[in-house]
N, CA, C and O atoms as a GROMACS GRO file, in nm:
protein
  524
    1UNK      N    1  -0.475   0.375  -1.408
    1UNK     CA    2  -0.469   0.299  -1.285
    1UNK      C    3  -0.351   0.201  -1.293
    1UNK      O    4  -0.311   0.176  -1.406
    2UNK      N    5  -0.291   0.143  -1.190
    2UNK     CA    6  -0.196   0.102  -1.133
    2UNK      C    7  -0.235  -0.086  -1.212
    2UNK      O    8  -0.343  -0.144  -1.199
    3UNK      N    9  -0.134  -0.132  -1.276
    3UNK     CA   10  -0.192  -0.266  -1.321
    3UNK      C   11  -0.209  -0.333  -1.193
    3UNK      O   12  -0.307  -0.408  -1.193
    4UNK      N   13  -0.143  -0.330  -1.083
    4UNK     CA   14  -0.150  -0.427  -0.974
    4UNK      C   15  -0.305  -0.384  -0.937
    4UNK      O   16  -0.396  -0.467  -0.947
    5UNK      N   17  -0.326  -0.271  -0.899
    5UNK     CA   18  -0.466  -0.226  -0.880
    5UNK      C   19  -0.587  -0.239  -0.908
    5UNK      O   20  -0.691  -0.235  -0.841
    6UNK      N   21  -0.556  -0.261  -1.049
    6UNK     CA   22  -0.677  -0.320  -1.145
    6UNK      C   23  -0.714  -0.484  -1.145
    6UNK      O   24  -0.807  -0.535  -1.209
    7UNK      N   25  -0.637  -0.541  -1.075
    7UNK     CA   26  -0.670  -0.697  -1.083
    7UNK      C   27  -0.641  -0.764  -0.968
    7UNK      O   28  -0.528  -0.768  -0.921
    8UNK      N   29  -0.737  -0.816  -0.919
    8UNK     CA   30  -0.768  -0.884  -0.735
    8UNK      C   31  -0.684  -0.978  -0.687
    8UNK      O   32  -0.661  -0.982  -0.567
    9UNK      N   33  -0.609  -1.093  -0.802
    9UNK     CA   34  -0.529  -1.155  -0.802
    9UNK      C   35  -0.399  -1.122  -0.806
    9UNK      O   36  -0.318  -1.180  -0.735
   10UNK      N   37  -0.356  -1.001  -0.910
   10UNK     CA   38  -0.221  -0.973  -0.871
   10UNK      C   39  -0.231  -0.867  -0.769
   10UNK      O   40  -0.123  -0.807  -0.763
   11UNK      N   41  -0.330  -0.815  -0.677
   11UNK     CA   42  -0.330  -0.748  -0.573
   11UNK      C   43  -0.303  -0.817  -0.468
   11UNK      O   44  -0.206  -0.804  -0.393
   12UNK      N   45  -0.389  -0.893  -0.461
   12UNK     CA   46  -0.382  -1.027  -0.370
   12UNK      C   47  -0.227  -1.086  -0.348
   12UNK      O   48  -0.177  -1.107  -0.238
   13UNK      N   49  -0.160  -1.110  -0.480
   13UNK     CA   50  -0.018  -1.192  -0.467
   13UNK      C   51   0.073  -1.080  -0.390
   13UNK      O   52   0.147  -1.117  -0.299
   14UNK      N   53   0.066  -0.951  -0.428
   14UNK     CA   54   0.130  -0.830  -0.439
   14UNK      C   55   0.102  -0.845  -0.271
   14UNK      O   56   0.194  -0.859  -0.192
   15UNK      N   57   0.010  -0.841  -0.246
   15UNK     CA   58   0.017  -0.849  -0.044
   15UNK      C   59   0.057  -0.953  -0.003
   15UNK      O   60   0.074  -0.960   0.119
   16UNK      N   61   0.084  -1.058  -0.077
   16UNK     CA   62   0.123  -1.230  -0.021
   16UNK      C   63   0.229  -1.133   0.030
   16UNK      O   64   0.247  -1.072   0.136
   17UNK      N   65   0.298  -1.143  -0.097
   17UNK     CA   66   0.473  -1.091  -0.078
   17UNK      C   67   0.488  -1.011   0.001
   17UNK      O   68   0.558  -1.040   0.098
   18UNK      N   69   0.429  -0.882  -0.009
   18UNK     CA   70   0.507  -0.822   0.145
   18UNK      C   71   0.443  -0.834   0.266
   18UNK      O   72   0.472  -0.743   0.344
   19UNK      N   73   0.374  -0.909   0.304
   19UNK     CA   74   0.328  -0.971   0.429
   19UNK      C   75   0.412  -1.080   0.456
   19UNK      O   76   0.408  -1.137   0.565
   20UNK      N   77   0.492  -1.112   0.363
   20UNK     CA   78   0.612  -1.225   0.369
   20UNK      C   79   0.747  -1.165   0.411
   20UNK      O   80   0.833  -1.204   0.489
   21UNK      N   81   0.735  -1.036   0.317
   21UNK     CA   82   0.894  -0.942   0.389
   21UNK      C   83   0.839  -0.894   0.504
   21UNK      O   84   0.918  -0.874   0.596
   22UNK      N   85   0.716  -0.871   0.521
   22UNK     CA   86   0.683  -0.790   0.633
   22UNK      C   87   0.741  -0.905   0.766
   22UNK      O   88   0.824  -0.871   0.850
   23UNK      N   89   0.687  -1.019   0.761
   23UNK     CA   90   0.754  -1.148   0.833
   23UNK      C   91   0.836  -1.135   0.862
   23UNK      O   92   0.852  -1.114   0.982
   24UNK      N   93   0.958  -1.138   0.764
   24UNK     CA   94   1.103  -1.173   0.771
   24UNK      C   95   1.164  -1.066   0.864
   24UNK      O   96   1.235  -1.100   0.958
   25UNK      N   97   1.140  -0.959   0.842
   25UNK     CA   98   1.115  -0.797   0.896
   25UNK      C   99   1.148  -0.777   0.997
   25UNK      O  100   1.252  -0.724   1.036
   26UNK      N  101   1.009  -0.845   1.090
   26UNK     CA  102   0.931  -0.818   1.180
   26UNK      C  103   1.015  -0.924   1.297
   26UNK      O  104   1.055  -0.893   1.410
   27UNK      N  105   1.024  -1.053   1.229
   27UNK     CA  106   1.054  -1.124   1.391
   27UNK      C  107   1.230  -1.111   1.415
   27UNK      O  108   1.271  -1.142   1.527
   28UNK      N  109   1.291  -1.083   1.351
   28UNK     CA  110   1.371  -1.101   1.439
   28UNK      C  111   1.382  -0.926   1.544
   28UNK      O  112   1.460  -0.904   1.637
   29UNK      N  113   1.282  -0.834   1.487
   29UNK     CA  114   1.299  -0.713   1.579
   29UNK      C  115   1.141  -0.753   1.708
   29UNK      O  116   1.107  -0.661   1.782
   30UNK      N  117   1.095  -0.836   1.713
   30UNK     CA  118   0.992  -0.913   1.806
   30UNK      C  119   1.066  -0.990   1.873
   30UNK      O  120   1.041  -1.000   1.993
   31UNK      N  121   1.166  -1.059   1.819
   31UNK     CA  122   1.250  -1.162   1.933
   31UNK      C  123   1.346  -1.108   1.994
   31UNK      O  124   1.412  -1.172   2.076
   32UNK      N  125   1.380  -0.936   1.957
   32UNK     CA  126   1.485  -0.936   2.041
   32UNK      C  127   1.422  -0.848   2.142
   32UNK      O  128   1.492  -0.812   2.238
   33UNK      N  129   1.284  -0.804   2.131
   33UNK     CA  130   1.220  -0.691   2.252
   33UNK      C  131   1.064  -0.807   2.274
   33UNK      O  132   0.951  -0.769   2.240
   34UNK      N  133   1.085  -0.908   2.319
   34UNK     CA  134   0.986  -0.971   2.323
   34UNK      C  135   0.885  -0.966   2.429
   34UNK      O  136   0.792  -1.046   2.441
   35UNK      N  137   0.912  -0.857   2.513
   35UNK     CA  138   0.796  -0.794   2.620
   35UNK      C  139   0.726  -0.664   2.517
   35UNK      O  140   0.645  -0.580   2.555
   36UNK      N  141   0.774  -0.676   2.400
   36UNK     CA  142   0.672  -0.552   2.386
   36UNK      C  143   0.667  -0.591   2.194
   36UNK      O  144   0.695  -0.508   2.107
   37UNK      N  145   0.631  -0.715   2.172
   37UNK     CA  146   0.588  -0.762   2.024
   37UNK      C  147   0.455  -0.717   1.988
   37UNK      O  148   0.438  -0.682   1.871
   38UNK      N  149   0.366  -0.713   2.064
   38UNK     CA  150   0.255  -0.621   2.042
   38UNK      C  151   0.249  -0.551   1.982
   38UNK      O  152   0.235  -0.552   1.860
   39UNK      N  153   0.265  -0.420   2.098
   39UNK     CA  154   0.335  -0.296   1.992
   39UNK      C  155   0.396  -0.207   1.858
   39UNK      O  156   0.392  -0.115   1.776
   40UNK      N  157   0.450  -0.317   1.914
   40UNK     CA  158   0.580  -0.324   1.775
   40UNK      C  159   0.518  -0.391   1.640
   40UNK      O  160   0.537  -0.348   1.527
   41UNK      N  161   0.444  -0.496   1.673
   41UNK     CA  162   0.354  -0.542   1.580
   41UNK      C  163   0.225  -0.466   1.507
   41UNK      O  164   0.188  -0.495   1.394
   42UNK      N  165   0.155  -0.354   1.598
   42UNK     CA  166   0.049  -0.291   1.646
   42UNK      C  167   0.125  -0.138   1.550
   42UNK      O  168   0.058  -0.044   1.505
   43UNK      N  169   0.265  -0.154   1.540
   43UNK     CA  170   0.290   0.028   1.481
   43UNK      C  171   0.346   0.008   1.295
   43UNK      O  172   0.353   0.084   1.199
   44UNK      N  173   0.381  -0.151   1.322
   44UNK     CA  174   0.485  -0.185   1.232
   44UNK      C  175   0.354  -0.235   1.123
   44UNK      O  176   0.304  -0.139   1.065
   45UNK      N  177   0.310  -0.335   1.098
   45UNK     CA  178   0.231  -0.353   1.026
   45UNK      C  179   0.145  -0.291   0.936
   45UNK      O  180   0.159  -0.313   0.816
   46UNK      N  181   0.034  -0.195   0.986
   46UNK     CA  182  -0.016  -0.098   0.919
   46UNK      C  183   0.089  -0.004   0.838
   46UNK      O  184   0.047   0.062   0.743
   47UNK      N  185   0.228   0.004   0.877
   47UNK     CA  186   0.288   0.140   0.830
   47UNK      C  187   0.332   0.050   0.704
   47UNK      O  188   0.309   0.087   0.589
   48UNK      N  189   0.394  -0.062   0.732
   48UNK     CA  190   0.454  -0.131   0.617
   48UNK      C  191   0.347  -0.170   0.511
   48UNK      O  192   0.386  -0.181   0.395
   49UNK      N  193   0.233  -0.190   0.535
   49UNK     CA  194   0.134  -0.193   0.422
   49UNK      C  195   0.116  -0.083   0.350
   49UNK      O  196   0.104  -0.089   0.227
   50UNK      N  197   0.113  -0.005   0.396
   50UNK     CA  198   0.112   0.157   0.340
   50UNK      C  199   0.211   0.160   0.237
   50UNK      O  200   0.207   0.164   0.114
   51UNK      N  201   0.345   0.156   0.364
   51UNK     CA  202   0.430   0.146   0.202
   51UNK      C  203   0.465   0.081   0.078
   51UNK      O  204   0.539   0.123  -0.010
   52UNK      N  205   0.378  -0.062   0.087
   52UNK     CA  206   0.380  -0.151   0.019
   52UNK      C  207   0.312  -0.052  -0.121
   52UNK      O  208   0.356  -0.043  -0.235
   53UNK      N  209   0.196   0.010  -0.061
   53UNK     CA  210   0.156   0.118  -0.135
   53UNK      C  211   0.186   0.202  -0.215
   53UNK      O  212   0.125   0.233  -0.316
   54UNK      N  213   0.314   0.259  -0.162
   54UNK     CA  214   0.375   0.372  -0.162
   54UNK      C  215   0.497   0.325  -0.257
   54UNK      O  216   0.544   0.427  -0.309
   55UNK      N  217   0.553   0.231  -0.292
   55UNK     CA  218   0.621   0.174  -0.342
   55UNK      C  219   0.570   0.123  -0.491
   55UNK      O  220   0.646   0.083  -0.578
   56UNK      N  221   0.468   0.129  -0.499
   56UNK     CA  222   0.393   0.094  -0.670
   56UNK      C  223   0.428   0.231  -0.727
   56UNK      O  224   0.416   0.248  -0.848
   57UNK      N  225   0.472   0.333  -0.646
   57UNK     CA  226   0.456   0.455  -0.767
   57UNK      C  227   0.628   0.425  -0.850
   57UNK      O  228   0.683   0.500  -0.931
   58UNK      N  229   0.659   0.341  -0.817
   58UNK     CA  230   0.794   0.304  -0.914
   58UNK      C  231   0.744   0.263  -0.988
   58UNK      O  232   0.823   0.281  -1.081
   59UNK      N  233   0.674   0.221  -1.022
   59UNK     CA  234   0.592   0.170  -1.180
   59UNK      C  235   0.605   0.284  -1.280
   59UNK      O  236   0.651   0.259  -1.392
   60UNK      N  237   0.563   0.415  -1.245
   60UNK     CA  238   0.545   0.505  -1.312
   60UNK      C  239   0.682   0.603  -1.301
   60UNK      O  240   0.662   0.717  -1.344
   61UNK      N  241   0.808   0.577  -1.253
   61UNK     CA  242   0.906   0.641  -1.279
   61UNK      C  243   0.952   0.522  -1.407
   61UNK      O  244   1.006   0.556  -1.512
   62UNK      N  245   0.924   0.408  -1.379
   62UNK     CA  246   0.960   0.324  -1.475
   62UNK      C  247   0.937   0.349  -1.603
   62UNK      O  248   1.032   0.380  -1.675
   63UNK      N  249   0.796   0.337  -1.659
   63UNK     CA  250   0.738   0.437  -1.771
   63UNK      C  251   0.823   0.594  -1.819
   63UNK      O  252   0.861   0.640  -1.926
   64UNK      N  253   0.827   0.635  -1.698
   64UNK     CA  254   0.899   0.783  -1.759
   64UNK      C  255   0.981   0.763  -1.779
   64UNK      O  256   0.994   0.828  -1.882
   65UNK      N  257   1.099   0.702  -1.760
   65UNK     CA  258   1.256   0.684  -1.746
   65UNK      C  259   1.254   0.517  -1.768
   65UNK      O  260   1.279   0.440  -1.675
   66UNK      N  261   1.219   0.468  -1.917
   66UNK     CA  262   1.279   0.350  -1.975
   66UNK      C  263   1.418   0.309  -1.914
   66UNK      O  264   1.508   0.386  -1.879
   67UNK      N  265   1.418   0.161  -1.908
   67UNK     CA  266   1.608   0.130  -1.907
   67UNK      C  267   1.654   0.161  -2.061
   67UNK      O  268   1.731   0.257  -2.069
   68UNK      N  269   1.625   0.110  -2.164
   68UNK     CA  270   1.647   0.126  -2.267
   68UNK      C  271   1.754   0.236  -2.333
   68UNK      O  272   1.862   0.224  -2.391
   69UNK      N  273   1.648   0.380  -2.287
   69UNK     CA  274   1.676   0.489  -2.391
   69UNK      C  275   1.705   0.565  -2.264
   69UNK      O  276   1.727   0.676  -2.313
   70UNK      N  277   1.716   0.576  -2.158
   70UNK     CA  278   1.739   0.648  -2.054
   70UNK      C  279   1.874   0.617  -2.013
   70UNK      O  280   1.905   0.501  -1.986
   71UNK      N  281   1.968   0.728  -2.005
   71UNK     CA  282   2.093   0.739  -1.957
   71UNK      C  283   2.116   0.668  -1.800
   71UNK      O  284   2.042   0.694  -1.706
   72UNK      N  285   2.228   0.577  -1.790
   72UNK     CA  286   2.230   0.514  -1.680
   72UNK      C  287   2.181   0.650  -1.543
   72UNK      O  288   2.086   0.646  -1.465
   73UNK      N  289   2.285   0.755  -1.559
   73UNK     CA  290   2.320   0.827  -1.388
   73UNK      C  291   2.180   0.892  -1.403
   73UNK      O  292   2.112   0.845  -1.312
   74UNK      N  293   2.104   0.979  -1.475
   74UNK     CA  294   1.961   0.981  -1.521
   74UNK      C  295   1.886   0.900  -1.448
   74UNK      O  296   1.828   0.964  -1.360
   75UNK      N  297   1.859   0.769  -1.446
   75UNK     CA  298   1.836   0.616  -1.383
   75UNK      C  299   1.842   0.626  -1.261
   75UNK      O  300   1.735   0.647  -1.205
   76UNK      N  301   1.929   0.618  -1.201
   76UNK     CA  302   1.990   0.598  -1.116
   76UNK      C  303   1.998   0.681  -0.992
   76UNK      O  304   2.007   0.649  -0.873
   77UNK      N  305   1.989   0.831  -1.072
   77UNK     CA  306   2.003   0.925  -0.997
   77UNK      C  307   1.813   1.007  -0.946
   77UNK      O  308   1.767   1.078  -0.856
   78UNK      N  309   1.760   0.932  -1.077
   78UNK     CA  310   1.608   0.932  -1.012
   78UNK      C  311   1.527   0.865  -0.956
   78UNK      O  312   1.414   0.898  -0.919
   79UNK      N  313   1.601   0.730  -0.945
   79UNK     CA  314   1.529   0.643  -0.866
   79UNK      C  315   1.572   0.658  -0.687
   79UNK      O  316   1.501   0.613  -0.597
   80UNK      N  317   1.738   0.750  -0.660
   80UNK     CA  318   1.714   0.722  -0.608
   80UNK      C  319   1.665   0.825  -0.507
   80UNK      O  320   1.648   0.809  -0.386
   81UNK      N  321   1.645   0.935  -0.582
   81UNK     CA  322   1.545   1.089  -0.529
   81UNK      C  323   1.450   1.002  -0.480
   81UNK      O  324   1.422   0.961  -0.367
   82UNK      N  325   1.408   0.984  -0.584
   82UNK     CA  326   1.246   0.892  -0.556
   82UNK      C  327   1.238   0.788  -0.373
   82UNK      O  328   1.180   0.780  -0.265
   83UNK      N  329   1.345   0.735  -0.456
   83UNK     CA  330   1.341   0.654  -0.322
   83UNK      C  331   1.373   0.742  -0.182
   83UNK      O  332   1.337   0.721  -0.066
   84UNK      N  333   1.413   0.793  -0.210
   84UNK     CA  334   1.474   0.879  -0.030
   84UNK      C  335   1.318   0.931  -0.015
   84UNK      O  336   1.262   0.922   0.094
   85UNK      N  337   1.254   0.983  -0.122
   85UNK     CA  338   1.143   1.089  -0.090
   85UNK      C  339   1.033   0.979  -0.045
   85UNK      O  340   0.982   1.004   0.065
   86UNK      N  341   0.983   0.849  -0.116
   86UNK     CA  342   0.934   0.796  -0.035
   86UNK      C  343   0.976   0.736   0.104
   86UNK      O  344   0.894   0.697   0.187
   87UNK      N  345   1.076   0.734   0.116
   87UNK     CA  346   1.138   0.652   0.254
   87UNK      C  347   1.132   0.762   0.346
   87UNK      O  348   1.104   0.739   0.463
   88UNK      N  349   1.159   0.909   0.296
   88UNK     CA  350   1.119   1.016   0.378
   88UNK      C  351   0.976   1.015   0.442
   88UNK      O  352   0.961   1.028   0.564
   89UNK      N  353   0.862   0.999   0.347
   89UNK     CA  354   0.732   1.017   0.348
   89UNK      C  355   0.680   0.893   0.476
   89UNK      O  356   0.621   0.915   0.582
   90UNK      N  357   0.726   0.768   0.422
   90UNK     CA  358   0.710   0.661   0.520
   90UNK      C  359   0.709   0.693   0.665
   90UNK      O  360   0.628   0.660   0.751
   91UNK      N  361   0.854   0.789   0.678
   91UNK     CA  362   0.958   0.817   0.802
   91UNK      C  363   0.841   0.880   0.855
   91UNK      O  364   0.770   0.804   0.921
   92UNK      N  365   0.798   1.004   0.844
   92UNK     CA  366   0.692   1.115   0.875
   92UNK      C  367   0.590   1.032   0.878
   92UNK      O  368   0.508   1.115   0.916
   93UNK      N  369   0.530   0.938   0.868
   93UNK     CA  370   0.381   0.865   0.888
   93UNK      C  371   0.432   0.778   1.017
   93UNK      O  372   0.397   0.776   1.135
   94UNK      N  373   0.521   0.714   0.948
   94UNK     CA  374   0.575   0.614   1.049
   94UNK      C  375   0.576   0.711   1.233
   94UNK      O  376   0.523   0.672   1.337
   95UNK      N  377   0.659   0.840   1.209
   95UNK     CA  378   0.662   0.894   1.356
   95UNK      C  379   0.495   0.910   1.372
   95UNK      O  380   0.437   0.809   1.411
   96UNK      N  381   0.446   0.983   1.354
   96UNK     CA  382   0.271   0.994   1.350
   96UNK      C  383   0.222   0.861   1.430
   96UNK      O  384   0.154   0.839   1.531
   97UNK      N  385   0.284   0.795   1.347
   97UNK     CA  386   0.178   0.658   1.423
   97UNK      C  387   0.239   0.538   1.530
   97UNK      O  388   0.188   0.445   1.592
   98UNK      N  389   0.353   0.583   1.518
   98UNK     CA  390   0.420   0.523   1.621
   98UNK      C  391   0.389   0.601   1.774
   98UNK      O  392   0.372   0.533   1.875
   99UNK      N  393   0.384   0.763   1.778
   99UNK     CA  394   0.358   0.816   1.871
   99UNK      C  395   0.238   0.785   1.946
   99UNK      O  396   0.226   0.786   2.068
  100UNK      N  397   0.108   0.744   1.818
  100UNK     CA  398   0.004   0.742   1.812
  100UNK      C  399  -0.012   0.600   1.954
  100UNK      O  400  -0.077   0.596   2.058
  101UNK      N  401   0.064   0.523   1.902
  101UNK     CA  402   0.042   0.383   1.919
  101UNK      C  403   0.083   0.373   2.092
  101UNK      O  404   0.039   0.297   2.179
  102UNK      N  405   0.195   0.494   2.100
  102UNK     CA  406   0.259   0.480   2.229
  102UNK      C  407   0.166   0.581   2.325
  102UNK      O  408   0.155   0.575   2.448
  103UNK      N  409   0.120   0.652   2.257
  103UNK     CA  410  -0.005   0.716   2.332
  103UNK      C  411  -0.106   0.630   2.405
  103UNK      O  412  -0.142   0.663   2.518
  104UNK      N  413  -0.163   0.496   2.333
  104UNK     CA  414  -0.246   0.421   2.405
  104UNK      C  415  -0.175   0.365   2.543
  104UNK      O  416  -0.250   0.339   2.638
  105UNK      N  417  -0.051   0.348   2.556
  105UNK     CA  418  -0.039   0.270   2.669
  105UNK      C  419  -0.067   0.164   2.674
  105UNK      O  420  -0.146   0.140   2.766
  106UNK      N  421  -0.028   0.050   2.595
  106UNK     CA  422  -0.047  -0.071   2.567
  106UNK      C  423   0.109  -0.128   2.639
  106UNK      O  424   0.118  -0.235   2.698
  107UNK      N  425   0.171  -0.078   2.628
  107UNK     CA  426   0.276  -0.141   2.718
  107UNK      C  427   0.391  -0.029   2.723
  107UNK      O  428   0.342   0.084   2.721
  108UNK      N  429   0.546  -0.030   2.729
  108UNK     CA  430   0.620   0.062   2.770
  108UNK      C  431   0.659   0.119   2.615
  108UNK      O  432   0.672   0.047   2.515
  109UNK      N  433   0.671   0.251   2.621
  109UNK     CA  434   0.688   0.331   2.486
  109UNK      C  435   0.780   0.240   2.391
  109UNK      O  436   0.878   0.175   2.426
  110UNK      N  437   0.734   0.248   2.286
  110UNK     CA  438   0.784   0.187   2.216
  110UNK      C  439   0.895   0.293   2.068
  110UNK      O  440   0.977   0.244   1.990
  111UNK      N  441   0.864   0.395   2.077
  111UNK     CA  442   0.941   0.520   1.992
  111UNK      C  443   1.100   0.515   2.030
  111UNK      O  444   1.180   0.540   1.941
  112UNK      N  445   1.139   0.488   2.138
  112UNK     CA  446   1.301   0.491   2.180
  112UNK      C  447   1.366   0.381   2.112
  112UNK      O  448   1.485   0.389   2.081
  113UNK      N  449   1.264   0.235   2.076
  113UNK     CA  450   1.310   0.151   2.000
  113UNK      C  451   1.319   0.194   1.859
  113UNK      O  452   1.392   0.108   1.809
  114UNK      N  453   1.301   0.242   1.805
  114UNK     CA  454   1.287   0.338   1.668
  114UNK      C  455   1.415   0.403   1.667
  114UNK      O  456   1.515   0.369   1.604
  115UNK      N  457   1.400   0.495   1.740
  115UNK     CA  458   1.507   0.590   1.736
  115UNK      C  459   1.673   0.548   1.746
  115UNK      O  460   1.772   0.611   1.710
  116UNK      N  461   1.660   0.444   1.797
  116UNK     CA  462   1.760   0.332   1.802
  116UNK      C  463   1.852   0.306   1.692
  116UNK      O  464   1.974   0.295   1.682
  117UNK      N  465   1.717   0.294   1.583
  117UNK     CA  466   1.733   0.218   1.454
  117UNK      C  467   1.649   0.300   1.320
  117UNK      O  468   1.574   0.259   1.231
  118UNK      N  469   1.695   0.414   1.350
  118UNK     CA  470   1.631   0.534   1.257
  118UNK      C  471   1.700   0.523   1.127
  118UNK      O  472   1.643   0.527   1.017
  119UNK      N  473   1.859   0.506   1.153
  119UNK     CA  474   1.940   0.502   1.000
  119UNK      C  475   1.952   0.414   0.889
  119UNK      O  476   1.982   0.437   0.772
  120UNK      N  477   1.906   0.254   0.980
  120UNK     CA  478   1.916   0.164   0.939
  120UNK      C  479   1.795   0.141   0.858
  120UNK      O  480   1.811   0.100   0.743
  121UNK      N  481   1.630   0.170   0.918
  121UNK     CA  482   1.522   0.194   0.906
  121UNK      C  483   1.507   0.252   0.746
  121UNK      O  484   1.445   0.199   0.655
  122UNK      N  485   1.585   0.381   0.743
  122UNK     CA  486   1.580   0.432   0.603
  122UNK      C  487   1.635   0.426   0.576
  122UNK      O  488   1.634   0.520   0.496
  123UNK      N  489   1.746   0.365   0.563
  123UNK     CA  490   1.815   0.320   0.454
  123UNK      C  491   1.718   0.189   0.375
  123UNK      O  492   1.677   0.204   0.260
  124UNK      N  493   1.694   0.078   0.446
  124UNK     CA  494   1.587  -0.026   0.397
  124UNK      C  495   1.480   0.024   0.367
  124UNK      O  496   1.416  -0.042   0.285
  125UNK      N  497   1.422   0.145   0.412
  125UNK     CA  498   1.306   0.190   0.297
  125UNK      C  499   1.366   0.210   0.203
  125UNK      O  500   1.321   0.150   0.105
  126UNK      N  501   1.497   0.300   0.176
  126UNK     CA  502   1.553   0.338   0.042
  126UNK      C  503   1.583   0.193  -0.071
  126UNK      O  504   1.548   0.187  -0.189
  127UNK      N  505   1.636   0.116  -0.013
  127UNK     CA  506   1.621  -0.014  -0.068
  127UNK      C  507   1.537  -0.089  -0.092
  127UNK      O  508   1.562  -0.176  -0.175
  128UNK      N  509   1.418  -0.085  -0.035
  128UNK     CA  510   1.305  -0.182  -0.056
  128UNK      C  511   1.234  -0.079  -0.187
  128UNK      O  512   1.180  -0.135  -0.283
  129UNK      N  513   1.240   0.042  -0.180
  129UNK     CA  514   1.207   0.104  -0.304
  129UNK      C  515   1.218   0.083  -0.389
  129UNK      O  516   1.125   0.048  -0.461
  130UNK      N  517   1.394   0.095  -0.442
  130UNK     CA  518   1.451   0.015  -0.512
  130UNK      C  519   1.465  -0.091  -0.552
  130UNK      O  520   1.514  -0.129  -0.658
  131UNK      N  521   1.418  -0.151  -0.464
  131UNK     CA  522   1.372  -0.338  -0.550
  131UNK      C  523   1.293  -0.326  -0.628
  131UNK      O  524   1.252  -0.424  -0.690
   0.00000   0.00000   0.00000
């Protein structure tokens, strides 16, 4: 099991923090579509917890691939498979539930704002991996 997993407190801190990036994240793409923060709040949240999720499995590339004894491009070059493949995985949940969200009709579709900002989107999953 996952050390963060196993203990309520560093689970607990482990969600402080990205409910804190999730923050930082979040408002300035709420202040600039501020008829539809809801939404956006309503698709964005749940997905980014997920990946908060989805992002502990770097623990265990860590384990396999020491800094130590592990060749830098080795390193480098698997973290950042890793990372595209989760930022991929995110991408594919993320459409799922964004559609999902624009299905209710809670206010005007909110997916065209996405699509907007698809490159930028994964690239910062690829990076937030990598942190």
């Amino acid at each position: 099991m996952h050390p963060i997993l196993s203990n309520r407190r560093t689970l607990g801190l482990y969600l402080i923090i990205w409910l804190s990036v999730i923050t930082l994240t979040e408002l300035p793409f709420c202040w600039s579509y501020k008829a539809q923060w809801l939404p956006v709040l309503l698709a964005d949240v749940p997905i980014d917890i997920l990946y908060a999720f989805i992002c502990l499995s770097s623990y265990y590339l860590c384990k396999i691939f020491p800094v130590k004894t592990t060749k830098w491009y080795n390193l480098v070059s698997s973290f950042l498979i890793a990372g595209c493949i989760a930022a991929g995985i995110q991408f594919i949940i993320s459409y799922a539930w964004i559609s999902f969200i624009d299905s209710l009709k809670l206010a005007e579709p909110i997916f065209p704002l996405y699509e907007y900002w698809a490159e930028g989107i994964y690239l910062t999953l690829v990076l937030i991996f990598l942190l």
